[in-house]
GUROFI-776072 format. One record per residue (C-alpha): residue number from 1; y, z negated, x negated. Coordinates in pm, 1 decimal. Example, Ala and Ser with C-alpha at 12.3 -4.5 7.8 and 13.67 -1.06 7.14 Angstrom:
<nodes>
NODE   num          y          z          x
NODE     1     -450.0     -780.0    -1230.0
NODE     2     -106.0     -714.0    -1367.0
</nodes>
This chain:
<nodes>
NODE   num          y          z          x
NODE     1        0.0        0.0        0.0
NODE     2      226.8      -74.6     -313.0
NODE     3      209.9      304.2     -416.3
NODE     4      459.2      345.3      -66.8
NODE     5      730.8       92.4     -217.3
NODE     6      695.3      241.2     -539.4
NODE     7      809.3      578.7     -453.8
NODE     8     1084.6      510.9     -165.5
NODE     9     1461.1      427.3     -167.3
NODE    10     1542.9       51.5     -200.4
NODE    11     1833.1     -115.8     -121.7
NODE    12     1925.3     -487.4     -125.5
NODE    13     2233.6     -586.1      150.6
NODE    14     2296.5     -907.1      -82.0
NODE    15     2241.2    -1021.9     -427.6
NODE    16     2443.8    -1334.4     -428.0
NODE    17     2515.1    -1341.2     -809.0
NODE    18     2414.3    -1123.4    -1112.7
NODE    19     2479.6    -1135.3    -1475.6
NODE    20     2440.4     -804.7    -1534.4
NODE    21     2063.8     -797.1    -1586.1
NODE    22     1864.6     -551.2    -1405.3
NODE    23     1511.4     -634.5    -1485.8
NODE    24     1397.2     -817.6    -1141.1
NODE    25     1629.7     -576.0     -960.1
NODE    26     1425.3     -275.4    -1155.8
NODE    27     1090.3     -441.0    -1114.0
NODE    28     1157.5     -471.6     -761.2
NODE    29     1214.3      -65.0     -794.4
NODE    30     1565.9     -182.3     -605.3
NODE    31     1767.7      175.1     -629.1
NODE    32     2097.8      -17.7     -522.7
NODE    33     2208.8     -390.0     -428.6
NODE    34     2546.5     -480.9     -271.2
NODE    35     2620.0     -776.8     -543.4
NODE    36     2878.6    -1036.0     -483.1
NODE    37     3095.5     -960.7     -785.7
NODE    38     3337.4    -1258.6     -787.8
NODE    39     3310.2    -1630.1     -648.2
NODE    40     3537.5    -1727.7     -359.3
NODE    41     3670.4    -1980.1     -628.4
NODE    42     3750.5    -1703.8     -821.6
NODE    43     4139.6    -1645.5     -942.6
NODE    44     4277.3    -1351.7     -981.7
NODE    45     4219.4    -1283.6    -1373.3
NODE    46     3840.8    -1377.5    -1329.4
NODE    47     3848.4    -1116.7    -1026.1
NODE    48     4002.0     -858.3    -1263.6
NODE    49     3767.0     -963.8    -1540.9
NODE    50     3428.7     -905.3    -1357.0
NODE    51     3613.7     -573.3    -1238.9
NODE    52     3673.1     -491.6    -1569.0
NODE    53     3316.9     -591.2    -1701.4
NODE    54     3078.0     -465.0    -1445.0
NODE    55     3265.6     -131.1    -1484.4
NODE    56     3211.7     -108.0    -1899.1
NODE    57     2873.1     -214.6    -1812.4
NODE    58     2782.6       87.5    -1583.2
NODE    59     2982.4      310.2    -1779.8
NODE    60     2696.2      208.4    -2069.8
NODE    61     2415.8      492.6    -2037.3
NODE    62     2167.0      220.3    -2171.8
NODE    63     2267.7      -58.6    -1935.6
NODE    64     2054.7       17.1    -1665.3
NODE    65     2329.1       -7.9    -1406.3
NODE    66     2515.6      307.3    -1236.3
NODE    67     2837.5      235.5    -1043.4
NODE    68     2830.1      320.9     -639.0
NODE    69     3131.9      451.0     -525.0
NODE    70     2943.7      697.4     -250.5
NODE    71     2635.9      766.2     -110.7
NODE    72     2553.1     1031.8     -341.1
NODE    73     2526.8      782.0     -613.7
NODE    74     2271.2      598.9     -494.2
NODE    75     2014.7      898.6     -522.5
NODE    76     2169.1      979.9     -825.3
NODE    77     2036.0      594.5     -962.6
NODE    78     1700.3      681.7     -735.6
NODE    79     1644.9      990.2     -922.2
NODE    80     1771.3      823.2    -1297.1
NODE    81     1548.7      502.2    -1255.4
NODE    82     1859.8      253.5    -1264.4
NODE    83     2045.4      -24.8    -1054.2
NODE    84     2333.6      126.5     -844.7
NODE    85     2602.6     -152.1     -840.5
NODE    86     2745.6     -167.6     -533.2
NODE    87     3048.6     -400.1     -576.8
NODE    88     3094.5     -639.5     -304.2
NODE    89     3325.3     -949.3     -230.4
NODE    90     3225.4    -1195.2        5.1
NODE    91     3547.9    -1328.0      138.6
NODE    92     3932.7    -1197.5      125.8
NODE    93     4136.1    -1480.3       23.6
NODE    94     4297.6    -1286.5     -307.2
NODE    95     4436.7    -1057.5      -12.9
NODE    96     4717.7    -1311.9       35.7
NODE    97     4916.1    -1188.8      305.4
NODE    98     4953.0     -848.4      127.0
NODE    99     4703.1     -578.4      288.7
NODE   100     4814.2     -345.2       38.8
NODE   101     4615.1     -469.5     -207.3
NODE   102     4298.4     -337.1      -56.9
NODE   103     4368.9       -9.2     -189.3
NODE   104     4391.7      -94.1     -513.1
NODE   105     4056.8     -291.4     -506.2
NODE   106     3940.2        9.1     -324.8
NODE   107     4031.4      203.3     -660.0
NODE   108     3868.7      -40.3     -882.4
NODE   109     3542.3       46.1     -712.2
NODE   110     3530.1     -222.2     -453.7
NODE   111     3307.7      -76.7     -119.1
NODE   112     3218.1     -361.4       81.9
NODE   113     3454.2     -655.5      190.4
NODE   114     3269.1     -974.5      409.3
NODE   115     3575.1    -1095.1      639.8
NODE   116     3562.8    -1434.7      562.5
NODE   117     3287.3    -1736.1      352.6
NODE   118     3242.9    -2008.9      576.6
NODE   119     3529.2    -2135.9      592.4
NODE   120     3833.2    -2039.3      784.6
NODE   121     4055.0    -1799.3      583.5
NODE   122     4401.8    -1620.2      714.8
NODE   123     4180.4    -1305.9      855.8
NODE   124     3954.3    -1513.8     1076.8
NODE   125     3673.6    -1809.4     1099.9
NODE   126     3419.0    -1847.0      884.9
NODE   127     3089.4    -1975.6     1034.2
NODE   128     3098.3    -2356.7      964.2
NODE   129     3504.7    -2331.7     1136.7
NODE   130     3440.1    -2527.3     1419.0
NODE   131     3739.8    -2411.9     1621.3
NODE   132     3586.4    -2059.8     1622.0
NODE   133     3931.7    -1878.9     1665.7
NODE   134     3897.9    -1507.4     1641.3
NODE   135     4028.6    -1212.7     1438.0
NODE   136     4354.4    -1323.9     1343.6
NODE   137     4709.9    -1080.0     1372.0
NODE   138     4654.9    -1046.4      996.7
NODE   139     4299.0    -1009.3     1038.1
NODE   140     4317.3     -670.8     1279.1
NODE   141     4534.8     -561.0      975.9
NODE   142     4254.9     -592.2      701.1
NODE   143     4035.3     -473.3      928.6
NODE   144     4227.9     -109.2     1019.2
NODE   145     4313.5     -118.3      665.2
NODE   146     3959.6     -124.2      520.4
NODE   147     3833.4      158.4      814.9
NODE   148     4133.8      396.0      668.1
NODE   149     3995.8      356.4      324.2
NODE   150     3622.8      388.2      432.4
NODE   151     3506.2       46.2      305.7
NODE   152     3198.0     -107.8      475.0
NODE   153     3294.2     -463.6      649.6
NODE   154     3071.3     -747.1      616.4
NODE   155     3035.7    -1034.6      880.5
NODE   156     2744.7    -1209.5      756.3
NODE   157     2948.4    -1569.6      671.0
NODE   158     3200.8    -1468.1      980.2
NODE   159     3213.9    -1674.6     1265.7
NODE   160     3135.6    -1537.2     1616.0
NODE   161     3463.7    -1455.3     1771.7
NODE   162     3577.5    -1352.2     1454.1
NODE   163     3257.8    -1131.7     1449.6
NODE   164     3277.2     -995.7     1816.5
NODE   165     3684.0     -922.6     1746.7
NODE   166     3570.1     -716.6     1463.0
NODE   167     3334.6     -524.1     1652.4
NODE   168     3574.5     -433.4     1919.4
NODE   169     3869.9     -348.4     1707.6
NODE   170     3686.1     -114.9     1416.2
NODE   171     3656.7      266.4     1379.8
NODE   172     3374.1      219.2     1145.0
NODE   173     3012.3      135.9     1164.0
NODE   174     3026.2     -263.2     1064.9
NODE   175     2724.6     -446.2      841.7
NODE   176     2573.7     -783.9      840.3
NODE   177     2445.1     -782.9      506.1
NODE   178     2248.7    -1092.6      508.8
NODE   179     2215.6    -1247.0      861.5
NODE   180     1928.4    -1382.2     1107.6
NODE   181     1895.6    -1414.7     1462.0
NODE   182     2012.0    -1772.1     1628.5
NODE   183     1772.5    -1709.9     1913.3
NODE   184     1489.5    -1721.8     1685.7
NODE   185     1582.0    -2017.5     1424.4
NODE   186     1841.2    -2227.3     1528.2
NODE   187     2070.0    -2231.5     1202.2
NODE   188     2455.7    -2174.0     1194.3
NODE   189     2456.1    -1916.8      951.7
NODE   190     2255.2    -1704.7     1167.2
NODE   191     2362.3    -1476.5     1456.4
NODE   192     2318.2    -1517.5     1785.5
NODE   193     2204.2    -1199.8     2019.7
NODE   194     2579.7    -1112.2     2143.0
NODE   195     2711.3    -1053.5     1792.5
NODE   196     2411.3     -846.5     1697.7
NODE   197     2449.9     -596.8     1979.2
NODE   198     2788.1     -604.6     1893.7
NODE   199     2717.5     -487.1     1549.7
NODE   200     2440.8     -226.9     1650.7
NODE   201     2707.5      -93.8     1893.4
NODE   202     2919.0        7.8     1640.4
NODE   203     2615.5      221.2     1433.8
NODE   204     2625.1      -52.6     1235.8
NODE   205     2318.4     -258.1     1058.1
NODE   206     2179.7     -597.4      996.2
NODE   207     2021.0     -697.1      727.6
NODE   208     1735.8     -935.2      783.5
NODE   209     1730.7    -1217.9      514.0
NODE   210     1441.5    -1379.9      367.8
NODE   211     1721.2    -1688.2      262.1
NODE   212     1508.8    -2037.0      313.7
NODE   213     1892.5    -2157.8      489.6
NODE   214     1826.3    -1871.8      747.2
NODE   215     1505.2    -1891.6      827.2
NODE   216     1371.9    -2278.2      819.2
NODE   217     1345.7    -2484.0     1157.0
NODE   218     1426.1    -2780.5      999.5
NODE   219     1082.4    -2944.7      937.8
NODE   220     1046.6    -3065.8      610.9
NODE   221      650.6    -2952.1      630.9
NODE   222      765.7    -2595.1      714.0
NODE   223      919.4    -2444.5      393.5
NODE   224     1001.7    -2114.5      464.0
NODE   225      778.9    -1770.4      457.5
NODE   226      734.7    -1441.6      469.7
NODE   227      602.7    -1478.0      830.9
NODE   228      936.6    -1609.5      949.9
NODE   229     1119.2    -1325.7      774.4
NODE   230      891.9    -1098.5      997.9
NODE   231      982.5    -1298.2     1344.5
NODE   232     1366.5    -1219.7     1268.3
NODE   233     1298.6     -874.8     1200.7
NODE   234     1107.1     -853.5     1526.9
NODE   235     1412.7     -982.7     1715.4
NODE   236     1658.9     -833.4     1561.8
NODE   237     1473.4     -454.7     1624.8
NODE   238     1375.6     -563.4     1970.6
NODE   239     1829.8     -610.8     2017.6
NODE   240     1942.1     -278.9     1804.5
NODE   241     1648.6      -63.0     1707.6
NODE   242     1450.1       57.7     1400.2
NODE   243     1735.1      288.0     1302.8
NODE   244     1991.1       -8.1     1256.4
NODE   245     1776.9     -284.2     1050.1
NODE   246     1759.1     -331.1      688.6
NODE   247     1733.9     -604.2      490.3
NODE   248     1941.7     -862.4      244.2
NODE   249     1734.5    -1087.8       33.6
NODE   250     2070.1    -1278.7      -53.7
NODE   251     1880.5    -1354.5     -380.8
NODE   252     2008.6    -1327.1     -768.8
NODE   253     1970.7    -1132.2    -1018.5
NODE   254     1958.2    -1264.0    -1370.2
NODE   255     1824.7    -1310.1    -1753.0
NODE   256     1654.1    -1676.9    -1654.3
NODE   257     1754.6    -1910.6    -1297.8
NODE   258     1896.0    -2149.4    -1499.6
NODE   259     2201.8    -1911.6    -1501.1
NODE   260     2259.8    -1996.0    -1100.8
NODE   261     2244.1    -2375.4    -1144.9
NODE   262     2637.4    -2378.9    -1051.6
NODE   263     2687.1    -2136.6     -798.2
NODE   264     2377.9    -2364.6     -620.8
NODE   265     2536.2    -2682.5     -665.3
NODE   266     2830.4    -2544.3     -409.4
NODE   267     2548.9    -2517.2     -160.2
NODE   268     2494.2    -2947.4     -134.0
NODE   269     2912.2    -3009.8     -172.5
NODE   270     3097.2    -2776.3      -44.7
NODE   271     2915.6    -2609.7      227.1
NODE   272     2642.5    -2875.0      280.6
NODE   273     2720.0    -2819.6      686.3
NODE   274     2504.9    -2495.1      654.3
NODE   275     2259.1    -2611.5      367.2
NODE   276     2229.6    -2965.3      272.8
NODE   277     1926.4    -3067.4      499.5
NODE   278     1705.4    -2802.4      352.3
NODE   279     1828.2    -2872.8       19.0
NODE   280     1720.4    -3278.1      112.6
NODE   281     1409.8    -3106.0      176.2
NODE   282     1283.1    -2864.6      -86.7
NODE   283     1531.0    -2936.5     -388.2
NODE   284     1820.7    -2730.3     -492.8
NODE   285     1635.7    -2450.6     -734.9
NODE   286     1651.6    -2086.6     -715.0
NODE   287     1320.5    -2045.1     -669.4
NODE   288     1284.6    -2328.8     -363.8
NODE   289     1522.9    -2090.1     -148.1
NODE   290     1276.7    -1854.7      -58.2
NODE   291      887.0    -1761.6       61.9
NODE   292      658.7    -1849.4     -242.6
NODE   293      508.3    -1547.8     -201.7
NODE   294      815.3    -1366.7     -270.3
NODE   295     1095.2    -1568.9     -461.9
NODE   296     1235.7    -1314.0     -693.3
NODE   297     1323.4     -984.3     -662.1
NODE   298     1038.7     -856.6     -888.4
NODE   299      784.6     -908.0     -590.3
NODE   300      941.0     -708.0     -362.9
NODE   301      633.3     -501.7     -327.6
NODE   302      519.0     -805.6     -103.7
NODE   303      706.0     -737.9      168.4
NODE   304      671.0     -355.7      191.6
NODE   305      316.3     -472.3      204.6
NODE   306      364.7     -725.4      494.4
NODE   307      546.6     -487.8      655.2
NODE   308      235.9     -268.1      713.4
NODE   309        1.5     -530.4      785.5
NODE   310      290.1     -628.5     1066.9
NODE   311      225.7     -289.1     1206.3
NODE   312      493.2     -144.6     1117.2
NODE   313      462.7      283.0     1040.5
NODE   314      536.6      401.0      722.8
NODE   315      840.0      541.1      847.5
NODE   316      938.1      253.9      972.3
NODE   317      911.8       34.0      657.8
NODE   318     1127.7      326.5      430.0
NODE   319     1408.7      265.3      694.5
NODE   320     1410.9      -91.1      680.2
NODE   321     1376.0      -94.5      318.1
NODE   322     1651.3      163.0      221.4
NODE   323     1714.1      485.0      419.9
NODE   324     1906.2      275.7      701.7
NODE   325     2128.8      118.6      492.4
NODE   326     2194.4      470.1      293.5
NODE   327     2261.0      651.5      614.0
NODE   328     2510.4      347.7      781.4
NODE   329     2660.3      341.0      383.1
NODE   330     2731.9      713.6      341.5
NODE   331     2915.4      740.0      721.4
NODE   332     3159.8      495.9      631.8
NODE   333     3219.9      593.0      265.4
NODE   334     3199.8      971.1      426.3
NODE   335     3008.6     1071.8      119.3
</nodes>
């Protein structure tokens, strides 16, 4: 069953964090990731740095990487046997109030923007903003801005009004990288069935996540598995359809784990309202986050597997795993 993930188009909504190793990305035979280039902590002159550095890096023939500006360069790293970087923020706070400086992100190579983290932020709510106030005046802004420039919006972190105000005000197809369903595991990261229609209304896609904070129901003698992953899947098809699933392991990509250790201590202080409890429960490692059967990119393979033995056609699996997020990609980057 491997030989079927081995020769089709991979692509990974999320990868949380990467210091520019490829390996487990390459392993995986993952032909393009959207990877969270800069922290929401991050100033401006780190920003500007990993700009600066991820570019030199795919502009290095031997790196392994190849920069994704447009659909076309993702077949291009397909066909060359290398990582297409798909530069991604995950919230909009170096914005400001200046919308004008989406264009010049834009020209840095930036192609998809998530609304808002978890917090509230002056475009909108994030998920753990209890007030759940929608797309702000500011917010509708960012949002027309970022359809004129053809870059793909994210609402994974977003809270719902937030989320169903972005559906109703964009031109574009929107994404939820790395999302869940509510209805099926009762977490507030995850989605409930409103904002998913929402989403598949507007051509858009959702990734399915195999993220441990997604996907546990809160018993500490449940860790999380690949089974679970399969349930959301289920539910989220059953809302949108086959052509408008994909998925976003919302893992990292690095020389050793050791190299996340900071970016997970954020996950038991500052936004212990989404992950604490499961943290309390399985420890704070990389590893702990996900299915043991599939805690690294590497494996991969695994779940093009369970896929199959879910029933799933062959078809089927190279949409979820790839060829829906390519299509959804290249209509809003028109190209």
């Amino acid at each position: 069953m491997s030989t079927l993930h081995d020769r089709m188009l991979v692509i990974d909504g999320l990868v949380f964090y990467s210091d520019g190793d490829p390996r487990w990305l390459r392993e995986g035979n993952v032909s393009a990731a959207n990877v969270t280039i800069r922290s929401p902590m991050d100033n401006f002159e780190t920003t500007f740095d990993a700009f600066a550095s991820w570019r030199a890096r795919c502009a290095d023939p031997n790196s392994g990487w190849l920069l994704v500006e447009r659909g076309a360069d993702i077949d291009r790293a397909k066909a060359e046997g290398k990582v297409g970087l798909i530069m991604g923020w995950q919230d909009t706070k170096l914005l400001g109030d200046k919308v004008e400086r989406i264009e010049a992100f834009h020209r840095l190579g930036l192609r998809i923007v998530q609304l808002t983290y978890n917090e509230a932020s002056a475009v909108g709510d994030g998920c753990l903003e209890k007030r759940n106030a929608g797309l702000s005046n500011f917010g509708h802004e960012v949002v027309a801005e970022l359809n004129r420039l053809n870059m793909a919006i994210d609402l994974s972190h977003t809270g719902e009004q937030t989320c169903l105000d972005t559906a109703a005000a964009t031109k574009q197809p929107i994404l939820l990288t790395h999302a869940n369903a509510r209805a099926v595991t009762n977490r507030v990261r995850n989605k409930p069935d409103e904002v998913i229609r929402a989403v598949g209304r507007t051509g858009g896609l959702v990734g399915v996540s195999l993220h441990g904070f997604m996907n546990w129901d809160g018993n500490p003698a449940n860790p999380p598995t690949l089974d679970l992953f399969l349930r959301h899947l289920k539910h989220v098809v059953s809302l949108v359809g086959i052509d408008h699933v994909g998925f976003g392991n919302d893992m990292a990509a690095l020389a050793s784990s050791e190299k996340a250790d900071a970016i997970l201590d954020m996950s038991f202080t500052r936004y212990a309202g989404a992950t604490a409890d499961f943290i309390r429960a399985f420890g704070n490692t990389l590893e702990k986050r996900y299915p043991d059967e599939l805690n690294n990119p590497r494996f991969l393979s695994r779940k093009t597997d369970a896929l199959l033995r879910a029933g799933y056609k062959e078809s089927e699996v190279e949409k979820i795993m790839g060829l829906n997020f390519r299509r959804v990609l290249g209509e809003i980057w028109q190209g």
